[in-house]
N, C-alpha and C positions, 0 to 999 in steps of 0.2 A: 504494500500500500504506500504509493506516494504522498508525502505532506508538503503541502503548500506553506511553508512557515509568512507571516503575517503580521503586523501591529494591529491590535484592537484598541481605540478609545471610546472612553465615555464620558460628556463631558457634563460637567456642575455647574451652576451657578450660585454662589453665596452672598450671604449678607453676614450677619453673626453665625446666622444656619443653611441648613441647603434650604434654598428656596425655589432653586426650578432644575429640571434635569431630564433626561432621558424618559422618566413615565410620566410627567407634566406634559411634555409634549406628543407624546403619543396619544394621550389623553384628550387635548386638541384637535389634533389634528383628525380624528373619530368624531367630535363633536362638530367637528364645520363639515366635513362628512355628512356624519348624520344626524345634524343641528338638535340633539336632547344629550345631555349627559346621562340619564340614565341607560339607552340606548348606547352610548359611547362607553360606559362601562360596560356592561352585558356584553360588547363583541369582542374586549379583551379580557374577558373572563375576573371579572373586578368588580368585588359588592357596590352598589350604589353612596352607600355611607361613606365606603373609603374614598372614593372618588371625587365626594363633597369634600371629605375632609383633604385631603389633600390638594384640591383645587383652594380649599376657604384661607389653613397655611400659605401655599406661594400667595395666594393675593393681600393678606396682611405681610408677609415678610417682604416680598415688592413694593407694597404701598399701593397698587393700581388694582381697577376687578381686569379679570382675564374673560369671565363668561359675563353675558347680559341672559337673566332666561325670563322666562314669565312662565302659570302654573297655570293649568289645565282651563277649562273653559268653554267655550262655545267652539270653538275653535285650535280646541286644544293647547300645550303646553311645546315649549322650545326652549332652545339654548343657542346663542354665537357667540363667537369671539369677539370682543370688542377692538374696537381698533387699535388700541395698545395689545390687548391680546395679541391682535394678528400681526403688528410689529414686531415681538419681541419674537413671537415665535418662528419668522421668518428670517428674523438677523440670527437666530438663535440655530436655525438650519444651515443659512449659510459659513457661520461662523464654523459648524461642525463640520461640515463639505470642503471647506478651505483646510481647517486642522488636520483631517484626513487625507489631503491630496498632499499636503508638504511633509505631513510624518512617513505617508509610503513614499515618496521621494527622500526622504532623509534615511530611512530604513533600510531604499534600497542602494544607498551611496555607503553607511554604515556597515551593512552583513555584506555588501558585495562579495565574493569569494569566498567569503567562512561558511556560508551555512547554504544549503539549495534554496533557494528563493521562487 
């Protein structure tokens, strides 16, 4: 069996705590998807509750809301990103997209010759 050897990152954002990361925006990005949170938790297999809570966290530890939703109705209930939301989350993709194309360039200038790549 052949292995591909590889850098994997993950990246954080802090304030005193972690306040956004890899499952905040996954979490997003299922929600502009399929504009309800609860609906965005259920299809990555993630109780409802934790979902608030973790959404309710980054948005005090940010200081900005991430969702706008409104509850049930005639018309039923929703969730989007707000436009900070959708700001951060989109610098916050590209930021990731950049760190990963200059680490496997760096990776592959690093192991060059030591290790099968």
């Amino acid at each position: 069996m052949e292995q591909n050897l590889h850098p994997v990152l993950s990246v954080r954002l802090f304030t005193d705590e972690k306040c956004f990361g890899p499952g905040v925006a996954v979490l997003l990005r299922k929600v502009r998807e399929l504009h309800s949170l609860r609906a965005a938790a259920m299809s990555i297999g993630m109780a409802y509750s934790k979902a608030w809570t973790i959404l309710k966290n980054a948005q005090q530890s940010l200081g900005f809301k991430l969702l706008d939703s409104t509850t049930g109705g005639k018309h039923g209930g929703g969730a989007r990103l707000t436009p900070e939301g959708e700001t951060l989350l989109d610098a916050y993709d590209r930021y990731c997209a950049a760190l990963r194309a200059h680490a496997q360039t760096l990776f592959n200038e690093t192991f060059d010759g030591i290790l099968p790549l």
